[in-house]
C-alpha positions, -999 to 999 in steps of 0.1 A, spaced: -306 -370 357 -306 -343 386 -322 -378 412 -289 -403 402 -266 -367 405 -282 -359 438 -280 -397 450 -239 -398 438 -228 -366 452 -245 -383 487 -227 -414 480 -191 -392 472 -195 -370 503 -201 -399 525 -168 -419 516 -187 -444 491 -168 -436 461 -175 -468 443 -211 -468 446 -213 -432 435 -192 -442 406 -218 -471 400 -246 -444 403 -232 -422 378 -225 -449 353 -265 -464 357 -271 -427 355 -252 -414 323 -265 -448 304 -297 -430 308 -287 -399 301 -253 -395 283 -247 -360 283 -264 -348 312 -243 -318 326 -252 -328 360 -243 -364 359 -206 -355 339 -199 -325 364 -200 -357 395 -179 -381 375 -154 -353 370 -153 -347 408 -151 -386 414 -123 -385 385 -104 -355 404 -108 -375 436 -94 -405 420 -63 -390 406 -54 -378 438 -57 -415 451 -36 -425 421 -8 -392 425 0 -410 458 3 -441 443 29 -427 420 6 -441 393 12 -411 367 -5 -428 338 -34 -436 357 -35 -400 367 -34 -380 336 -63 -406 322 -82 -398 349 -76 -358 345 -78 -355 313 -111 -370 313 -124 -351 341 -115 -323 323 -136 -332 291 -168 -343 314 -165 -307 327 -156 -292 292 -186 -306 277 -209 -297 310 -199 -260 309 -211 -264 269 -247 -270 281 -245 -250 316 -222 -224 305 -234 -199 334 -230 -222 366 -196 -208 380 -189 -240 402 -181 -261 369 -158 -230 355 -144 -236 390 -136 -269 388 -128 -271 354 -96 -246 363 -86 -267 396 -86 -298 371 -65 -282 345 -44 -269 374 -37 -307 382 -30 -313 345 -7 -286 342 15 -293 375 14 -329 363 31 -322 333 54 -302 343 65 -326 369 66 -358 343 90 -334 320 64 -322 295 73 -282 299 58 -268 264 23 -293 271 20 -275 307 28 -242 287 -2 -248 266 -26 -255 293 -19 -228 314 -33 -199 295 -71 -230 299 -62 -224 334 -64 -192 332 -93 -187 310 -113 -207 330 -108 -187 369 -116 -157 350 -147 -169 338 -159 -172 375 -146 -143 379 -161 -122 353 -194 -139 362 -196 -131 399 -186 -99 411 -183 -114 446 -158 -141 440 -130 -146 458 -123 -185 456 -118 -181 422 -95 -152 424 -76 -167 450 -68 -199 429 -56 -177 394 -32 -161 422 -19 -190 435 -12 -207 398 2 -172 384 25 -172 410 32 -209 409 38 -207 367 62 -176 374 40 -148 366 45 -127 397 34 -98 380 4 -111 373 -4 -129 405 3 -97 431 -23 -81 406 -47 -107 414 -42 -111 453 -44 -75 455 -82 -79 436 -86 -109 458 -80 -85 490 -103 -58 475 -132 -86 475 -128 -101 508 -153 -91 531 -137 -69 562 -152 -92 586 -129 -120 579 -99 -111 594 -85 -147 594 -87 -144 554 -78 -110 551 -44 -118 573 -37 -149 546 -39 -127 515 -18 -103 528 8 -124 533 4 -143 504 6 -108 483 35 -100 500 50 -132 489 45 -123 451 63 -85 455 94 -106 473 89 -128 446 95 -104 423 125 -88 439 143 -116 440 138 -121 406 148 -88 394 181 -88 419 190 -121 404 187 -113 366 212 -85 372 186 -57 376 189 -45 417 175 -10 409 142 -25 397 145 -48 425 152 -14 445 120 2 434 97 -29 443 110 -26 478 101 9 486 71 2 469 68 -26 493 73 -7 523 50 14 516 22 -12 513 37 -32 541 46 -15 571 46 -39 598 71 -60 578 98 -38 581 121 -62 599 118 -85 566 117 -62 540 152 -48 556 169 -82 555 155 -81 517 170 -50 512 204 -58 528 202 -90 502 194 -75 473 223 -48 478 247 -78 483 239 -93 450 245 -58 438 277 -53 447 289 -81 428 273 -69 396 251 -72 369 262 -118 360 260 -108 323 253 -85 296 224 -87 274 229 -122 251 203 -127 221 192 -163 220 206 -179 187 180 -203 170 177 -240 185 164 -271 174 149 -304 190 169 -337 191 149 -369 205 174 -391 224 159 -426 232 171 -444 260 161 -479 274 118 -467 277 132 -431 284 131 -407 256 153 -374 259 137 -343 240 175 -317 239 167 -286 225 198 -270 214 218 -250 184 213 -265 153 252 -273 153 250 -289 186 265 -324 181 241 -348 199 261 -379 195 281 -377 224 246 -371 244 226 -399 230 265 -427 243 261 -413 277 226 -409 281 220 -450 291 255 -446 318 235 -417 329 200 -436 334 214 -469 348 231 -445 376 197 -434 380 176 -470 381 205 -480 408 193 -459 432 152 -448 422 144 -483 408 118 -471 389 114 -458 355 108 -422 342 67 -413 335 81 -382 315 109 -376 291 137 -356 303 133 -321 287 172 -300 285 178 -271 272 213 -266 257 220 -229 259 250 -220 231 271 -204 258 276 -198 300 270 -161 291 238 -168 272 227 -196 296 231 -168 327 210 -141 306 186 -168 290 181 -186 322 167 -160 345 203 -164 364 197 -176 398 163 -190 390 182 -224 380 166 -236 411 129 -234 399 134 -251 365 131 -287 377 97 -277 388 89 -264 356 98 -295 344 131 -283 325 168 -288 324 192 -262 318 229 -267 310 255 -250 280 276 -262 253 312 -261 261 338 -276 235 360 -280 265 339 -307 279 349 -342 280 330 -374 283 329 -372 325 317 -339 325 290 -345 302 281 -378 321 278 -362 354 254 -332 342 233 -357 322 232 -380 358 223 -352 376 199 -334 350 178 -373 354 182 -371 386 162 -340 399 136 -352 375 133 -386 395 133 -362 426 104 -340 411 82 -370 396 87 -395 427 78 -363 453 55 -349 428 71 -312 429 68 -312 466 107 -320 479 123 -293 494 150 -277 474 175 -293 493 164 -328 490 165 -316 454 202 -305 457 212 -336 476 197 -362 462 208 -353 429 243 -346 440 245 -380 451 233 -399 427 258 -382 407 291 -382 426 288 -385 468 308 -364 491 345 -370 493 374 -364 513 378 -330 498 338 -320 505 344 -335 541 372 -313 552 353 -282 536 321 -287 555 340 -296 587 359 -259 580 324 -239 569 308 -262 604 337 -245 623 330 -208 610 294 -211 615 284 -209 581 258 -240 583 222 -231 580 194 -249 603 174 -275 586 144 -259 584 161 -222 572 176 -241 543 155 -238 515 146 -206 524 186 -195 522 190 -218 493 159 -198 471 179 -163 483 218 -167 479 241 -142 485 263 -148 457 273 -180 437 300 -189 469 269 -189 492 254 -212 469 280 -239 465 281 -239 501 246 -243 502 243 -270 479 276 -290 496 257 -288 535 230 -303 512 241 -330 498 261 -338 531 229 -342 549 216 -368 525 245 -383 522 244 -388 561 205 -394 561 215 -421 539 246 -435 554 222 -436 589 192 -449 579 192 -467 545 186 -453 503 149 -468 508 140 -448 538 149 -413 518 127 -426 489 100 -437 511 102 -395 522 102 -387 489 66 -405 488 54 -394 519 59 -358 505 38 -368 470 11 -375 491 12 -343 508 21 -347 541 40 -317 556 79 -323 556 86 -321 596 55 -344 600 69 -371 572 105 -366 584 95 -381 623 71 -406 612 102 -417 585 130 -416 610 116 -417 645 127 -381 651 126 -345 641 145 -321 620 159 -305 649 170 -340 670 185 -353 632 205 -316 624 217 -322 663 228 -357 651 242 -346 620 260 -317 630 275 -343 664 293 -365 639 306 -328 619 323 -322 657 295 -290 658 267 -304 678 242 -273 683 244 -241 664 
């Protein structure tokens, strides 16, 4: 069994997927449950799906994982000491999890993530020296929301890197430094600045060359602070789940238990065929909405400004409002779909404001009205460079700053598609699920850069530069 592993592993690392794939099958007729010969075909399984990911061939994908992930499940049964396949077997749950929570599946991903888990601290329990290992739970605590957790665990991954690296050692600083910004932003936005407060000094303390930042953190976080706490405490009232089919789609709502669906399940086919128009392609996922009772207990519930993080974590968030009418309700329901075309098609990887954008133009496009108001915010300056925008766009001053964000964003898809075509954005969107960096897909996509298509954008605005 070890000969065919050896021989596949050769073939794999040379480029020769398919005959390694040949030499495992030969192999594992041989032997069926060798742990050797399963641990390759879950490598050649992970390699697969990333093939497949770019592709945009999702159920091709989670086959692929899934069964990776049993080939590696049933290896670490028989070789429950070799790190590398507790390794593995956490990087190919990783690429479960984030595929579920990008096809909509929030409380599947939910499940996983404490496998995830489980198996990086295996590795890490088992070798003292680790740092791979520790690393990656870092990464996905941080990635799942658990910033806590994940500053904990860059810190431990800091403590085990060897002095001599310095490369390394500069990486993990800054990605620790990421997770205590990560979590005052979170604090600041749930209403809570003097914890938010407290993790800054903290901060500077552990960060002193970063003073420069950590100021323009501060002078943030004080901002949201002078506008208030958003809400008071509101307990969550019970909530049920309503299944909503559409066409092949199928809508899982979780709301109160008096939440009248019927008006949902009318406008949900008005709100997918807005959808097909542009995307042309069919949901892998369901859509996944959360009905919160009340604005007051969606703000509190809903981790206030983190709004922008739930379409990566496969939800949708709205509230009931009796004042609602049909429109309303059709536009929320067309925009809800239409971030989660955004997350599946790029595969969580679109910028927030292609996020914003897209969905805000698949819902309604810019106007006369939004016109004149970005023309007046153009001449006042208060337009952010393409490449600051998601960074503004994750840290908002207030909820002004953020409707002003969200208006320059859809603008510049609304422009980008005006210029250049509806296929050419969704061809981005592609280009960014098979990971190629946004400035590098954005000029091999339009034949120029962000900075020579913000010049043209702002031109036609009447602000070139700036």
């Amino acid at each position: 069994a070890m000969r065919w592993a050896i021989l596949a592993r050769a073939q794999m690392e040379s480029g020769a997927s398919t005959d390694a794939q040949q030499t495992v099958a030969r192999g594992l007729q041989l032997h069926p449950a060798a742990p050797e010969l399963l641990f390759i075909r879950a490598l050649l399984g992970a390699v697969s799906s990333r093939r497949s990911v770019i592709r945009g061939r999702f159920a091709e994908v989670e086959r692929l994982l899934r069964r990776a992930q049993d080939d590696l499940e049933r290896s670490a049964g028989r070789e429950g000491r070799m790190s590398g396949i507790w390794l593995s077997l956490g990087k190919v749950r990783q690429e479960l999890y984030r595929l579920l929570r990008v096809t909509g599946r929030p409380a599947e991903a939910e499940e996983l993530a404490g496998q995830v888990e489980d198996a990086y601290v295996r590795v890490i329990l088992g070798e003292p020296g680790q740092v791979a290992a520790v690393l990656a739970l870092a990464d996905f605590l941080l990635d799942s929301g658990d910033w806590r957790e994940a500053r904990r665990w860059y810190a431990e991954a800091l403590r085990r890197c060897p002095a001599a690296e310095a490369g390394r050692l500069r990486k993990l600083r800054a990605r620790l430094l990421d997770a205590w910004l990560e979590g005052v932003r979170r604090e600041a936005l749930a209403g809570r600045p003097g914890r938010a407060r407290v993790l800054l000094r903290q901060a500077r303390r552990q960060f002193p060359g970063k003073e420069e930042l950590l100021e323009l953190t501060g002078g943030w976080v004080e901002r949201r602070a002078a506008g208030g706490p958003l809400t008071g405490h509101q307990p969550e009232g019970e909530s049920t789940v309503i299944t909503i089919r559409a066409g092949q789609l199928r809508a899982e709502v979780e709301a109160a238990p008096s939440f009248d669906s019927d008006l949902l399940e009318q406008l949900l086919p008005r709100a997918l065929a807005f959808n097909l128009a542009v995307f042309s392609e069919r949901l892998y996922g369901p859509l996944s909405l959360k009905v919160y009772g009340s604005s007051q207990e969606f703000q509190a519930q809903a981790a206030a400004g983190d709004r922008q993080d739930v379409y990566r974590r496969g939800r949708a968030l709205t509230w009931e409002d009796r004042g609602r009418g049909r429109r309303a309700w059709l536009e929320i329901l067309t925009r809800e779909l239409a971030c989660r075309f955004v997350d599946e098609l790029s595969y969580g990887r679109a910028p927030l404001w292609l996020y914003e954008g897209l969905a805000g133009w698949v819902t309604r496009p810019p106007g006369r009205v939004e016109k004149l108001r970005l023309r007046w915010l153009a001449r006042r300056q208060r337009l952010v460079s393409w490449r600051a925008l998601d960074q503004a766009l994750r840290w908002p001053r207030d909820r002004q700053r953020r409707q002003e964000l969200g208006l320059q964003s859809l603008d510049m898809v609304d422009w980008l598609v005006g210029r250049y075509g509806r296929e050419r954005v969704l061809v981005l969107l592609a280009a960014l699920r098979a990971e190629s960096p946004l400035p590098q897909a954005v000029r091999h996509i339009f034949g120029r850069s962000l900075e020579q298509l913000e010049s043209d954008w702002r031109r036609q605005l009447g602000q070139a530069g700036g």
